[in-house]
Backbone as a printed PyTorch tensor [residue, N CA C, xyz], in Angstrom:
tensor([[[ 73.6190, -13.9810, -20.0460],
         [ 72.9630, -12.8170, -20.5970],
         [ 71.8660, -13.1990, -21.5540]],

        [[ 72.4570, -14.1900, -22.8180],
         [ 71.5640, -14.5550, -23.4890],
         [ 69.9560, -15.1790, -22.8130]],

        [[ 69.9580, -15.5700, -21.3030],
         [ 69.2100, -16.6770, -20.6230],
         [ 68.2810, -14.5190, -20.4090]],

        [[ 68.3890, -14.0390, -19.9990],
         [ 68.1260, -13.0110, -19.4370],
         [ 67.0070, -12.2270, -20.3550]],

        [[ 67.9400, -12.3390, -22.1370],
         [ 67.3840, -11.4500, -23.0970],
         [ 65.8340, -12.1680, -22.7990]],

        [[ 66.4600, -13.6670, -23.0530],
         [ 65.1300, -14.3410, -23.8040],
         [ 64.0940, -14.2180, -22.3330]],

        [[ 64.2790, -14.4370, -21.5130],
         [ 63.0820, -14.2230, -20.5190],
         [ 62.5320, -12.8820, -20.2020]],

        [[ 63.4030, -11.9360, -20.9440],
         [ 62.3130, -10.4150, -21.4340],
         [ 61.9300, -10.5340, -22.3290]],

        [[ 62.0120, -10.9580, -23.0750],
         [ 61.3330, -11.3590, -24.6490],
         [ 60.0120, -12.0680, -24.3090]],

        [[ 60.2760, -13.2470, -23.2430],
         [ 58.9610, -14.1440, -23.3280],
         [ 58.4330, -13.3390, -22.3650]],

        [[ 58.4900, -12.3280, -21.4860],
         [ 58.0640, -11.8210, -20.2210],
         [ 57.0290, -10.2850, -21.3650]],

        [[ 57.8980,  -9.9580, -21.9140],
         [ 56.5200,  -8.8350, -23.0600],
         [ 55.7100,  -9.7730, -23.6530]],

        [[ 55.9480, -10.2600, -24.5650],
         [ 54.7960, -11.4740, -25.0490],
         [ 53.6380, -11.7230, -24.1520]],

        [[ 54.0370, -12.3170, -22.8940],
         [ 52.9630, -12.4740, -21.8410],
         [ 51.9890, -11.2780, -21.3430]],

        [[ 53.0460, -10.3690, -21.1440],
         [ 51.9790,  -9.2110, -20.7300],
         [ 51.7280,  -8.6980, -22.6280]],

        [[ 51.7780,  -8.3110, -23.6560],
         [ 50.9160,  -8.1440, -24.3450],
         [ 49.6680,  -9.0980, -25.0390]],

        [[ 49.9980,  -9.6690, -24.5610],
         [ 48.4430, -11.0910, -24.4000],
         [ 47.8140, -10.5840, -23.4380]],

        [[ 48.4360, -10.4750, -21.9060],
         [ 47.1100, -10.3770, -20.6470],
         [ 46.3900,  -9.0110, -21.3900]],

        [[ 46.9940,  -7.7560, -21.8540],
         [ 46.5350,  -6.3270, -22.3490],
         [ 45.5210,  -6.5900, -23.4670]],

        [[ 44.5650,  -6.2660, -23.4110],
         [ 43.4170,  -6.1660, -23.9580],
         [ 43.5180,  -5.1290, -25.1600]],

        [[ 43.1840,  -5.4860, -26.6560],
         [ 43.4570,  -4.0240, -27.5750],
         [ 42.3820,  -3.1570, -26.9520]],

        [[ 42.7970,  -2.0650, -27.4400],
         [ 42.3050,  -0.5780, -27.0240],
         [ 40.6010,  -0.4660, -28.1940]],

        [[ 39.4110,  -0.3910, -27.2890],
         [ 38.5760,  -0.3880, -28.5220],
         [ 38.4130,   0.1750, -29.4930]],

        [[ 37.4070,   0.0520, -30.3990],
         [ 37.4540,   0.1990, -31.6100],
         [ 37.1270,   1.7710, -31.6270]],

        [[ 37.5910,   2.5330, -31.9950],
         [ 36.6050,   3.7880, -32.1380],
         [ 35.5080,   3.8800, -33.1080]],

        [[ 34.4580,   4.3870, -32.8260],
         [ 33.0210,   4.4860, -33.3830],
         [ 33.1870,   5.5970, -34.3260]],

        [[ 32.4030,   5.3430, -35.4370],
         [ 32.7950,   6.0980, -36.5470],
         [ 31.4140,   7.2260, -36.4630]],

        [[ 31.7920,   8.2900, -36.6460],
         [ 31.3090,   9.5940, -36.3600],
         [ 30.1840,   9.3930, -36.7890]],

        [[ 29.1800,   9.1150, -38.0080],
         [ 28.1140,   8.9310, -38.3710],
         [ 27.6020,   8.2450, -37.3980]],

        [[ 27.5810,   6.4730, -37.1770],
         [ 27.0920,   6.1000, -35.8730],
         [ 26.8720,   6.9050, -34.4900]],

        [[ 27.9330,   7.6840, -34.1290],
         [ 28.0810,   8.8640, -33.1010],
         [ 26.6910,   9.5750, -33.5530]],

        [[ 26.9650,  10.2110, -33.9610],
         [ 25.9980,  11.1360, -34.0440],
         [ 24.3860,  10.3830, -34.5610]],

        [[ 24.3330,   9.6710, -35.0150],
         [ 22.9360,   8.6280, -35.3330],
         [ 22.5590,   8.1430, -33.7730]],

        [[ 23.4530,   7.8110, -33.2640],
         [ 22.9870,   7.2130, -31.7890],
         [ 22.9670,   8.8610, -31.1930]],

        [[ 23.1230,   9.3850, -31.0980],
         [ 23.1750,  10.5530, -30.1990],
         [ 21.7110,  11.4050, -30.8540]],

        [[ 21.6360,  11.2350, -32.3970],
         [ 20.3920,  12.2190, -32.6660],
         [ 18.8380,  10.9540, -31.9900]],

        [[ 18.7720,   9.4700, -32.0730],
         [ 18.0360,   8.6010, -31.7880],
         [ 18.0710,   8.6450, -30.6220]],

        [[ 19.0260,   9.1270, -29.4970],
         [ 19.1240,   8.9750, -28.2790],
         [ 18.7720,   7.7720, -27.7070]],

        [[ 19.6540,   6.5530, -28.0790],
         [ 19.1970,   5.0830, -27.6730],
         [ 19.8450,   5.1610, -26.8030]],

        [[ 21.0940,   6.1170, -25.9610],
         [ 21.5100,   5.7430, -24.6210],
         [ 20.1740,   6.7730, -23.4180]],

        [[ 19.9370,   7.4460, -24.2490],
         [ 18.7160,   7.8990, -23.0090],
         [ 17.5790,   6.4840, -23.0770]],

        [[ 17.3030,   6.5460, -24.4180],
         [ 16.0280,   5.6400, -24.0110],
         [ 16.6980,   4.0580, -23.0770]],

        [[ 17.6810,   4.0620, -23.4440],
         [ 18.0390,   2.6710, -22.5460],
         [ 18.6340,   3.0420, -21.0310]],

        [[ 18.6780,   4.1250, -20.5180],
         [ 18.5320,   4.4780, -19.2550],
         [ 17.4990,   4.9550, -18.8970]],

        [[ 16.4000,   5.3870, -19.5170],
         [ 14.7840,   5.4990, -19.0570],
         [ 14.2850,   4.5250, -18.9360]],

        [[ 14.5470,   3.3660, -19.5400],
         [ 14.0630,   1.8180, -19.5150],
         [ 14.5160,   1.0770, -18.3670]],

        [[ 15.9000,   1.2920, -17.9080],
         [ 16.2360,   0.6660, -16.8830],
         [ 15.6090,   1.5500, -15.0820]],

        [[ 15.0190,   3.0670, -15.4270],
         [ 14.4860,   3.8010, -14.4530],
         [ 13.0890,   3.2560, -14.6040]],

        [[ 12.6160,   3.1490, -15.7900],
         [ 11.1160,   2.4750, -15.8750],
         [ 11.2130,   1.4130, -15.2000]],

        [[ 11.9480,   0.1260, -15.4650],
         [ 11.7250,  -1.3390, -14.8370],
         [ 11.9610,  -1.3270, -13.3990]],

        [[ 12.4200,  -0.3280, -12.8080],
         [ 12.9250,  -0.5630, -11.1950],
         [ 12.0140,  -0.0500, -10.9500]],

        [[ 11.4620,   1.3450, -11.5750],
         [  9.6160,   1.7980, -10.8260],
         [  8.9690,   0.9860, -10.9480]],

        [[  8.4040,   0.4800, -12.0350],
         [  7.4330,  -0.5330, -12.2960],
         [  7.1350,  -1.8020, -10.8700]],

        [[  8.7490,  -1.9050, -10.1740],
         [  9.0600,  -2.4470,  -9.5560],
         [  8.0060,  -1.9990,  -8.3700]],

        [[  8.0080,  -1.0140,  -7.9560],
         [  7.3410,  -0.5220,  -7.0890],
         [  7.7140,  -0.5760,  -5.8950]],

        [[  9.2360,  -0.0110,  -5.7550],
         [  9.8400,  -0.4900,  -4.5190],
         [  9.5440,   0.4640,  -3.3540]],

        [[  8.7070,   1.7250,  -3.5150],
         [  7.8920,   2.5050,  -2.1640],
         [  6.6800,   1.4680,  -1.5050]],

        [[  6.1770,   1.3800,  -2.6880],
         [  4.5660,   0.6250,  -1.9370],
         [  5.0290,  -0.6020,  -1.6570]],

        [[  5.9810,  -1.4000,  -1.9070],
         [  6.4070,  -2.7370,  -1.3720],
         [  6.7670,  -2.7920,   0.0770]],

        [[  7.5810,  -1.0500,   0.4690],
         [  8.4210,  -0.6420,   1.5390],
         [  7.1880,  -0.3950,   2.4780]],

        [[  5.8120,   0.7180,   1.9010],
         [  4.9180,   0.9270,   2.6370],
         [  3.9230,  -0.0580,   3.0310]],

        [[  4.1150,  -1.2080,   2.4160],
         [  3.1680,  -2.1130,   3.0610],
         [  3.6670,  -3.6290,   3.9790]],

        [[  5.0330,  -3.3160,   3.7290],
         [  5.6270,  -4.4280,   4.3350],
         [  5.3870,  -3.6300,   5.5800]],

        [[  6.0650,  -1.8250,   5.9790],
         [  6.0490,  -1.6090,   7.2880],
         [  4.2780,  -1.0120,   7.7610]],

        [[  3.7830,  -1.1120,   7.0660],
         [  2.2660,  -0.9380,   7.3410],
         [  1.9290,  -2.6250,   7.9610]],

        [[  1.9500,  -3.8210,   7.3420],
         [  1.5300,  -4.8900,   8.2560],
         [  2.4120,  -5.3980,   9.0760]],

        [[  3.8790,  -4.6200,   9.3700],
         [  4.7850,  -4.7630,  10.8270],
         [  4.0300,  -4.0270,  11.5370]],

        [[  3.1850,  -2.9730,  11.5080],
         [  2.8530,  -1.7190,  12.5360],
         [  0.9540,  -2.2630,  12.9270]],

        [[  0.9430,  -3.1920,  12.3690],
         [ -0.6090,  -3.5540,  12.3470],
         [ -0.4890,  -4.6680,  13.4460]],

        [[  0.3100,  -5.7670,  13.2510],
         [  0.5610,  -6.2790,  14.9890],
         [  0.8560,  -6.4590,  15.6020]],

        [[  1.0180,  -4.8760,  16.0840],
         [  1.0360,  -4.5850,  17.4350],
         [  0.0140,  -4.2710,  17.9860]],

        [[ -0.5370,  -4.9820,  19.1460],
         [ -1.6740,  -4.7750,  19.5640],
         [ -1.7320,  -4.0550,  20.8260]],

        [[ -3.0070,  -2.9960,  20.8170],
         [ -2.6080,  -2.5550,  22.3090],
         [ -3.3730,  -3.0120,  23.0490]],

        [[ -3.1260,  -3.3760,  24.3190],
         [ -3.8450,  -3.8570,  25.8620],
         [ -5.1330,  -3.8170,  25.9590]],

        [[ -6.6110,  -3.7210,  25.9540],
         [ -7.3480,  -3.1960,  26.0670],
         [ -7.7140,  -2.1420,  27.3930]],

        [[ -6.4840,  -3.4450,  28.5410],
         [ -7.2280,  -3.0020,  30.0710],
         [ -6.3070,  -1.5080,  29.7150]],

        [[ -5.3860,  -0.6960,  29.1830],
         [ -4.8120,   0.4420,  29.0110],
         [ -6.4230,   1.7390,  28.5850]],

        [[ -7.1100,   1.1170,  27.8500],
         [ -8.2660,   2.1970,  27.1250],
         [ -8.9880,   2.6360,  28.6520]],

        [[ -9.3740,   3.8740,  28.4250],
         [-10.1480,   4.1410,  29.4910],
         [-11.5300,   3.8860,  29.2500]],

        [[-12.6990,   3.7070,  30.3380],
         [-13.8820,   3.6630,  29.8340],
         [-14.8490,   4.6370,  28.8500]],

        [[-14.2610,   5.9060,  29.1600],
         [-15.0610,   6.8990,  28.4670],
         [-14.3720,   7.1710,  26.9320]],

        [[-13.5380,   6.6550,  26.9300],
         [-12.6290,   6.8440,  25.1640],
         [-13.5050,   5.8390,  24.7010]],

        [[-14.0200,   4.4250,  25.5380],
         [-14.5090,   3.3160,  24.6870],
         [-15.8470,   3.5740,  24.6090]],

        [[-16.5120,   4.3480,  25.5350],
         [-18.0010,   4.8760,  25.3150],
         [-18.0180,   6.0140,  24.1880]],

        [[-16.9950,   6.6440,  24.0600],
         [-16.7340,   8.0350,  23.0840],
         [-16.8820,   7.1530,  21.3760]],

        [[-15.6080,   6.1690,  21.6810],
         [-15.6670,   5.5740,  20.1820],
         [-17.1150,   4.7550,  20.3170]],

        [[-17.5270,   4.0280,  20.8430],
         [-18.7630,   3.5110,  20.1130],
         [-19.4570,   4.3670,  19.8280]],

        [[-19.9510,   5.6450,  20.3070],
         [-20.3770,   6.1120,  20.0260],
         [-20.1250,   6.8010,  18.1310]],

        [[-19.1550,   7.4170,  18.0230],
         [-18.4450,   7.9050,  16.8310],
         [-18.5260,   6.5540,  16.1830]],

        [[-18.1280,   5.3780,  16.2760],
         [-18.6260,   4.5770,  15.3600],
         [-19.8860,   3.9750,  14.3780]],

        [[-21.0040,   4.7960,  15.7860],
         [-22.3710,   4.2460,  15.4960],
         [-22.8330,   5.5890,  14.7130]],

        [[-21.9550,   7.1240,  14.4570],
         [-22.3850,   7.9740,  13.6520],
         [-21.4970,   7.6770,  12.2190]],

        [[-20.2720,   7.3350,  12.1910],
         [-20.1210,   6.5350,  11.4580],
         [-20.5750,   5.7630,  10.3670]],

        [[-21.4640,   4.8390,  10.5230],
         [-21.5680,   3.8480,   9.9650],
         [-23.5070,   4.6190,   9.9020]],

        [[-23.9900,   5.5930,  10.7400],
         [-25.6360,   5.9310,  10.2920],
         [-25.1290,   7.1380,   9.0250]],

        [[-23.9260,   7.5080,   8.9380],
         [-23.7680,   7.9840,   7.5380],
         [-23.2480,   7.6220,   6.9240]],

        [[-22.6060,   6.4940,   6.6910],
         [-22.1450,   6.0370,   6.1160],
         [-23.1580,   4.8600,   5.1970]],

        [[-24.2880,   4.5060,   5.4380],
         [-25.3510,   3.9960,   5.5840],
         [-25.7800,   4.9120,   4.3210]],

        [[-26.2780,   5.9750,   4.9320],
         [-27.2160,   7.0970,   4.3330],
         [-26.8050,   7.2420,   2.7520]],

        [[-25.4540,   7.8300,   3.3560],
         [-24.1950,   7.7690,   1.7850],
         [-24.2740,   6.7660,   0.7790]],

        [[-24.2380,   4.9500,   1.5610],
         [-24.4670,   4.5300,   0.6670],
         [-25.9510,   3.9140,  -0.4070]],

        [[-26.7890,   4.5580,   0.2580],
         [-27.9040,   4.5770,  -0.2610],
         [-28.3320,   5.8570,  -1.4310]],

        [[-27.4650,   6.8590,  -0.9790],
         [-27.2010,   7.7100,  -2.3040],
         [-26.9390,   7.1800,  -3.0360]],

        [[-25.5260,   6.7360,  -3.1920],
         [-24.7340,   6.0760,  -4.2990],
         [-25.5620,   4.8620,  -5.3430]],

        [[-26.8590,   3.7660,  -4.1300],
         [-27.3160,   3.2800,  -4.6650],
         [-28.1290,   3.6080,  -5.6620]],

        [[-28.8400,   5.0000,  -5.1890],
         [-29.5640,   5.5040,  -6.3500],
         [-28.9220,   6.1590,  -7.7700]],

        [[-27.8400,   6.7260,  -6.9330],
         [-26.8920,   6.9850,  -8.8670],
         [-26.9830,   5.7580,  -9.4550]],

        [[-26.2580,   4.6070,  -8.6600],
         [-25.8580,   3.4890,  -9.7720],
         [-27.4520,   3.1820, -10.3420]],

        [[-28.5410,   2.9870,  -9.8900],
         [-29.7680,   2.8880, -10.5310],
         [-29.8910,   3.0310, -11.3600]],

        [[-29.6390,   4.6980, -11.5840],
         [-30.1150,   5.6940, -12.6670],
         [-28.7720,   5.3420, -13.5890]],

        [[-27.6050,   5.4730, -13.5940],
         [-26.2420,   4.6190, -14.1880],
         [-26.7860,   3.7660, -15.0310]],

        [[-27.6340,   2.9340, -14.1430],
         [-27.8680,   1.4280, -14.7630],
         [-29.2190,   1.5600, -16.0370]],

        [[-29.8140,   2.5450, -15.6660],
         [-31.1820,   2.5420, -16.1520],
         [-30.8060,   3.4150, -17.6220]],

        [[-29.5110,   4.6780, -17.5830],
         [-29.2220,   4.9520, -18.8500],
         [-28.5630,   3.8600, -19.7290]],

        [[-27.6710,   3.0930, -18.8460],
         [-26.6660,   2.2930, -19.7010],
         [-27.8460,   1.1780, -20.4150]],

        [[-29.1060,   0.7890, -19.7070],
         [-30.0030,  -0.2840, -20.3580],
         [-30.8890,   0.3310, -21.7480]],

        [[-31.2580,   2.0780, -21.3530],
         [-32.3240,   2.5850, -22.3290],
         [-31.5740,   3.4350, -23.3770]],

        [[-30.1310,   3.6740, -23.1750],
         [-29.5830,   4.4670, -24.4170],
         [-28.4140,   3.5030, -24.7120]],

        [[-28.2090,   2.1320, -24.4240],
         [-27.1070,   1.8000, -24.8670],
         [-25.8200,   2.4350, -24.7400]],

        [[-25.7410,   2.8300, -22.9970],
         [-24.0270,   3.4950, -23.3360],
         [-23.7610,   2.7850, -21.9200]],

        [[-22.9660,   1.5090, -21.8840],
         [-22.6070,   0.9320, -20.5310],
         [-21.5140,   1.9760, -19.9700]],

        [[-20.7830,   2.7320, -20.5090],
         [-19.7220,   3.6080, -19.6420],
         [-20.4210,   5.4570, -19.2740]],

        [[-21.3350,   5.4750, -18.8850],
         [-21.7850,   6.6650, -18.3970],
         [-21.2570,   7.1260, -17.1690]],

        [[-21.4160,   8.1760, -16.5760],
         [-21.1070,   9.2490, -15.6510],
         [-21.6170,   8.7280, -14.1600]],

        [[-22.8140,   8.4180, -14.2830],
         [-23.2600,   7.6180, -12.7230],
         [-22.4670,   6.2730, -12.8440]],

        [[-22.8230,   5.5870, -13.5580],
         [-21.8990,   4.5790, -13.1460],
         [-20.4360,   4.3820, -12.7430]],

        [[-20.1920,   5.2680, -13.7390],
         [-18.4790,   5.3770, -13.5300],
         [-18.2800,   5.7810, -12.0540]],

        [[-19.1190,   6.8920, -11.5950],
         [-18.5500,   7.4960, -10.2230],
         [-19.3360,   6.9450,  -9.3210]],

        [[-20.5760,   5.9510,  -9.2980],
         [-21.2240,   5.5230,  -8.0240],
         [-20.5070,   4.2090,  -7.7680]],

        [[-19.5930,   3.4640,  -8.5420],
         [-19.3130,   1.8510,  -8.2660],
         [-18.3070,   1.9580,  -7.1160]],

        [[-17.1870,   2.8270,  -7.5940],
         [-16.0070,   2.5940,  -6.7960],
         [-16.8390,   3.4350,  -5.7170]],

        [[-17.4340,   4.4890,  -5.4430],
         [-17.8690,   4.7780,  -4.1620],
         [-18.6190,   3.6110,  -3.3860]],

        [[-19.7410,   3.0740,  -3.8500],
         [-20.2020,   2.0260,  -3.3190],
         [-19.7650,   0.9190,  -3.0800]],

        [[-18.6820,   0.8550,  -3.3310],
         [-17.2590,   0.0910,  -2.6550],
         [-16.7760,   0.3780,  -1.7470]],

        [[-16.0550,   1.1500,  -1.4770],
         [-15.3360,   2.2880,  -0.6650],
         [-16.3910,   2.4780,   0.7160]],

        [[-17.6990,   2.9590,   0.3950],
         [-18.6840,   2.8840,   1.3600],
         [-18.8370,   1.3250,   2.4970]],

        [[-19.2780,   0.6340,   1.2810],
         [-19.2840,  -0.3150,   2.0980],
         [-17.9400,  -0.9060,   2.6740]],

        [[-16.7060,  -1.5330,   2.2310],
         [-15.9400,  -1.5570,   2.9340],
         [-15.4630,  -1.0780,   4.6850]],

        [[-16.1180,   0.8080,   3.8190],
         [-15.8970,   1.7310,   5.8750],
         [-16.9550,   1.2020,   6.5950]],

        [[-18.3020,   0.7280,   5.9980],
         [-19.0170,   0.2700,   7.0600],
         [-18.8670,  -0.9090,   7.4100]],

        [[-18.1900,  -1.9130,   7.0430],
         [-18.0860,  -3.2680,   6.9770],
         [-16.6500,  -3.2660,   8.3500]],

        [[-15.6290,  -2.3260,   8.2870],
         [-14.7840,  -2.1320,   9.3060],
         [-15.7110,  -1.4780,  10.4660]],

        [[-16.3870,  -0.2330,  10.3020],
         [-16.6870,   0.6460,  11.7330],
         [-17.4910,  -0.7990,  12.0190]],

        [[-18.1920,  -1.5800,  11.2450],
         [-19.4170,  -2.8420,  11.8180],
         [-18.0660,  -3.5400,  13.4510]],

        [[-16.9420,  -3.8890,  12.2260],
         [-16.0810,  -4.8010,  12.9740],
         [-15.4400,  -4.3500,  14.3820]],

        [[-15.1970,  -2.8740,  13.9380],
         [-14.6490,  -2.6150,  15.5870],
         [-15.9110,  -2.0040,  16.4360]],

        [[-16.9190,  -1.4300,  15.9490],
         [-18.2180,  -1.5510,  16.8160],
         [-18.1510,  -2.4840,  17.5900]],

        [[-17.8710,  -3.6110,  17.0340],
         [-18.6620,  -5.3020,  17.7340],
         [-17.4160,  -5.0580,  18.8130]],

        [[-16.0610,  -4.9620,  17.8910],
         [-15.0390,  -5.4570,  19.1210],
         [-15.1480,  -3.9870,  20.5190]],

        [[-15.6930,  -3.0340,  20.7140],
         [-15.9710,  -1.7140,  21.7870],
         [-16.5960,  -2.1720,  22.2500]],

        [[-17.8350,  -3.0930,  21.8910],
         [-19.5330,  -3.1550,  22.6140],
         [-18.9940,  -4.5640,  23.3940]],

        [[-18.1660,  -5.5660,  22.8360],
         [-17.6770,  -6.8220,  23.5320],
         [-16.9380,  -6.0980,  24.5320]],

        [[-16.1930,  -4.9690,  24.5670],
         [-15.1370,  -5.1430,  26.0180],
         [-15.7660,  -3.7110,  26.7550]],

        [[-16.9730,  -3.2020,  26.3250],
         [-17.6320,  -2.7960,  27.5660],
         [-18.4480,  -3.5010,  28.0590]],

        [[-18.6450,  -4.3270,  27.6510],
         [-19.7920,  -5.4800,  28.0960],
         [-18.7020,  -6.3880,  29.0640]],

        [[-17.4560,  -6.5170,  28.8100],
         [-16.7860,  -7.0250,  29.7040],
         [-16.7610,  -6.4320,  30.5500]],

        [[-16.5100,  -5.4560,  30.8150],
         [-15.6470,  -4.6100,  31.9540],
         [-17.4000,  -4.1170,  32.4520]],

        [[-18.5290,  -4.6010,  32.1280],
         [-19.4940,  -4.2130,  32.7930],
         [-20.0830,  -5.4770,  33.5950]],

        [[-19.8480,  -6.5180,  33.1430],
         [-20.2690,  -7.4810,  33.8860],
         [-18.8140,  -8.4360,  34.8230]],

        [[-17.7770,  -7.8540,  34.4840],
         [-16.5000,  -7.5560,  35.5100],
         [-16.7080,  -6.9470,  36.6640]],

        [[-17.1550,  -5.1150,  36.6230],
         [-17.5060,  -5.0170,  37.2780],
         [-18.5530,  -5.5210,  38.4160]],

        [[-19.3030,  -5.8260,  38.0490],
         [-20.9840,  -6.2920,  38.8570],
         [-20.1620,  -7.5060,  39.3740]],

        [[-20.0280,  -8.4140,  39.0880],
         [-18.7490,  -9.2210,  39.6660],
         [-18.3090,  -8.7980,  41.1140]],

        [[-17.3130,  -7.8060,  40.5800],
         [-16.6190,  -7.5660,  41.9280],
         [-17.8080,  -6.8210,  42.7710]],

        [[-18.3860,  -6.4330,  42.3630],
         [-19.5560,  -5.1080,  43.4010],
         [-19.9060,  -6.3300,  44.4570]],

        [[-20.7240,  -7.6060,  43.9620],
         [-20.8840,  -8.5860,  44.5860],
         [-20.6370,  -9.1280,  45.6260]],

        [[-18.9910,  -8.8810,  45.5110],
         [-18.1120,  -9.3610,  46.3540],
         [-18.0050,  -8.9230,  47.7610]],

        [[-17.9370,  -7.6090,  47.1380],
         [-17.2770,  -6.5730,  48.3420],
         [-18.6160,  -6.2860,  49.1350]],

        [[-18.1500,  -6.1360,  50.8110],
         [-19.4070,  -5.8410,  51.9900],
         [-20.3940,  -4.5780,  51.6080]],

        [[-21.7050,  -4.5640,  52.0060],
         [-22.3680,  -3.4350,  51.4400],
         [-21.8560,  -2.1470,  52.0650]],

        [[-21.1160,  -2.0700,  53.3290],
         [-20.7120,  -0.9670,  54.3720],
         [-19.5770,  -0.4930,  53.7570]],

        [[-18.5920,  -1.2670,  52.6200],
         [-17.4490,  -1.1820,  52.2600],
         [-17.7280,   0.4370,  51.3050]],

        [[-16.6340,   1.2210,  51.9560],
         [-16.5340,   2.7750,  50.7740],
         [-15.8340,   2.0610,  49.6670]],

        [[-16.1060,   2.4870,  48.7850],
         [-15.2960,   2.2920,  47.1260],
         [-13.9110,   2.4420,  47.1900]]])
């Protein structure tokens, strides 16, 4: 029996060691000091700030924006008149886009010509002609790029054709 007591004796001991004391309670002034300072909001706005900051949409939208970029489609799939349609729309494109940015050139001018004769480098033309004349050129610098790549694969499929015309007997129907 005695063998029994003592191994409940040492058996509470053990478990009130593994038991953790019960915390401290916070004394009402602190309570209410943290609650009028609201340091548990601001330290959960801080942890919503650092995960935005994070920027985990535009990370999402551009990882699946350059998965969706190559994929390329076939060319021989385009029909001829979609590729005569877009060069065309490209080449209006880029003659206003042109035009546009020769506006813009003249704001930034005049931008440039107040910021030199009144001393104010942050004026109104400047501010709004730079990033346009960016933006401008950039769209014409792309419609330039896929212009070239429309005018290369009708130029294929035109001297493809003549090719085969060659080939075939003059009596031959199409």
């Amino acid at each position: 029996m005695a063998k029994t007591h003592e191994s409940e004796h040492e058996q509470s001991e053990v478990i009130e060691v593994d038991r953790k004391p019960p915390p401290k309670k916070k004394s009402k002034v602190v309570a209410v000091a943290k609650f009028v300072i609201a340091t548990e909001a601001w330290k959960k706005h801080a942890r919503m700030l650092k995960y935005r900051a994070s920027f985990p949409l535009l990370r999402e939208v551009v990882k699946n924006g350059t998965r969706a970029n190559k994929v390329l489609i076939p060319t021989e799939v385009i029909d001829d008149v979609y590729i005569a349609k877009s060069i065309i729309g490209h080449r209006m494109i880029m003659w206003s886009s042109v035009a546009s940015l020769c506006y813009f050139l003249t704001i930034f001018s005049k931008g440039l010509a107040v910021a030199i004769k009144f001393h104010s480098p942050l004026n109104m033309w400047l501010l709004s002609s730079v990033p346009l004349i960016i933006f401008v050129s950039f769209r014409i610098a792309l419609s330039y790029k896929v212009l070239g790549a429309f005018l290369a694969e009708r130029n294929q499929r035109l001297s493809d054709s003549e090719g085969s015309r060659l080939e075939r007997p003059v009596n031959e129907v199409a």
